[in-house]
C-alpha positions as CSV (number, residue, x, y, z in Angstrom):
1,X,0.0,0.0,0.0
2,X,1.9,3.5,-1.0
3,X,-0.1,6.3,1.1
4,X,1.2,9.4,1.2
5,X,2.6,10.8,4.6
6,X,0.5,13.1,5.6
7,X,-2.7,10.8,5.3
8,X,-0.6,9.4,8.3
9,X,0.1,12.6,10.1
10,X,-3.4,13.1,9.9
11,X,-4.5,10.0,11.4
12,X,-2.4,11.0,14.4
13,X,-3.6,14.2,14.6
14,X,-6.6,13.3,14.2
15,X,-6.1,10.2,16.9
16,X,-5.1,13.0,19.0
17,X,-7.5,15.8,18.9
18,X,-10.4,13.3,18.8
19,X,-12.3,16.1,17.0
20,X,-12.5,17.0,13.1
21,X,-12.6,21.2,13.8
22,X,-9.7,21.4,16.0
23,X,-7.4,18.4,14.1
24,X,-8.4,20.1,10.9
25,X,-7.4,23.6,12.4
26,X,-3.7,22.3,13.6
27,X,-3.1,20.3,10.2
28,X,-3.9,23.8,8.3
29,X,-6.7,22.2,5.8
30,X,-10.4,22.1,5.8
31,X,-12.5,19.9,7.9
32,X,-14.2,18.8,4.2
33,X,-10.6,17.8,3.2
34,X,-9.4,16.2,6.6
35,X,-12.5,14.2,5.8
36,X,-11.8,12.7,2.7
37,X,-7.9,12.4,3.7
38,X,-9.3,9.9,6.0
39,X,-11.3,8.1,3.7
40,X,-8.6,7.4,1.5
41,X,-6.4,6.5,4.3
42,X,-9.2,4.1,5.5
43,X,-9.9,2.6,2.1
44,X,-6.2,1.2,2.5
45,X,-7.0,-1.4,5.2
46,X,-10.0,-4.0,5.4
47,X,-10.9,-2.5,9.1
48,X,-12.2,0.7,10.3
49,X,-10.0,3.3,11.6
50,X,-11.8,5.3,13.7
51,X,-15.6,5.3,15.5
52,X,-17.7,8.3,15.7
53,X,-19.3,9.1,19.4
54,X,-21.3,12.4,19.0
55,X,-19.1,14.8,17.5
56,X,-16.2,12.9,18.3
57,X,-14.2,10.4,16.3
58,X,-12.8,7.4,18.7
59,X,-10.2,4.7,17.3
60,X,-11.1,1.1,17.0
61,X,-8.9,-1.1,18.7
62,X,-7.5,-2.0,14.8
63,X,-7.3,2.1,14.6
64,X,-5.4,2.6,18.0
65,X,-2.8,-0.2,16.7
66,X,-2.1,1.6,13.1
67,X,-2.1,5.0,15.0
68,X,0.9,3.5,17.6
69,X,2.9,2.4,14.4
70,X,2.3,5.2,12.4
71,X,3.4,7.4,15.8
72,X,6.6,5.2,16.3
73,X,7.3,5.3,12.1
74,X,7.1,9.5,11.9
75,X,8.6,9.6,15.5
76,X,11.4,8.1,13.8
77,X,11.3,9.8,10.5
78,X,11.5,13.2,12.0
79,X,14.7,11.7,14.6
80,X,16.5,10.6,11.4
81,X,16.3,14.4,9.7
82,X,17.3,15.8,13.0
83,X,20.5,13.7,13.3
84,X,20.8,14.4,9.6
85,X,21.1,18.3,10.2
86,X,22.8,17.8,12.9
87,X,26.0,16.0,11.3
88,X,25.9,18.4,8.5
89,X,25.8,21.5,10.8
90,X,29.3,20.7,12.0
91,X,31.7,23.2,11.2
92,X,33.6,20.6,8.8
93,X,30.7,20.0,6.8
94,X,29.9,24.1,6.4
95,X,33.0,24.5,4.3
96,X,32.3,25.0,0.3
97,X,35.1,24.2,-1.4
98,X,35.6,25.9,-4.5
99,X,38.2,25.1,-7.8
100,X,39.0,26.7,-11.1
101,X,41.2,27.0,-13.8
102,X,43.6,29.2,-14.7
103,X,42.7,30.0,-18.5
């Protein structure tokens, strides 16, 4: 299944917030397009994701297991770019080295 990241950043926001106003107000989109970002993120797997009490949308227990992955998987994503910047930011890695001829 190739989903798109931020289907999965959703879910956790989402997961999170419990609540399609406010996860749709931290994620920057509209609640009409959180919702279908969660449809197509739910047509990916043969269970439902999430339940919806009132105004509230609650995770199945299938739902809370994808949302712990997904949260361990970006968790790591975002400690890889961090150690990424962080060996490039060394002074020895800031140097540009420039050549040319003498013509």
């Amino acid at each position: 299944m190739k989903t798109p990241l931020n289907l999965f950043e959703s879910l956790v926001v989402v997961a999170e917030s419990q609540n399609l106003m406010e996860a749709s107000s931290k994620l920057n989109v509209s609640q009409p397009a959180l919702s279908v970002q969660l449809k197509k993120l739910a047509e990916g797997f043969k269970l439902p994701l999430f339940e919806t009490h009132g105004k509230k949308k609650v995770l199945t227990p299938f739902g809370l297991s994808v949302y712990k992955e997904v949260k361990r998987i970006l968790g790591d994503i975002d400690s890889s770019f961090e150690e990424i910047n962080r060996n490039y930011l060394t002074a020895p890695n800031l140097i540009i080295r420039l050549g040319g001829r003498r013509e």
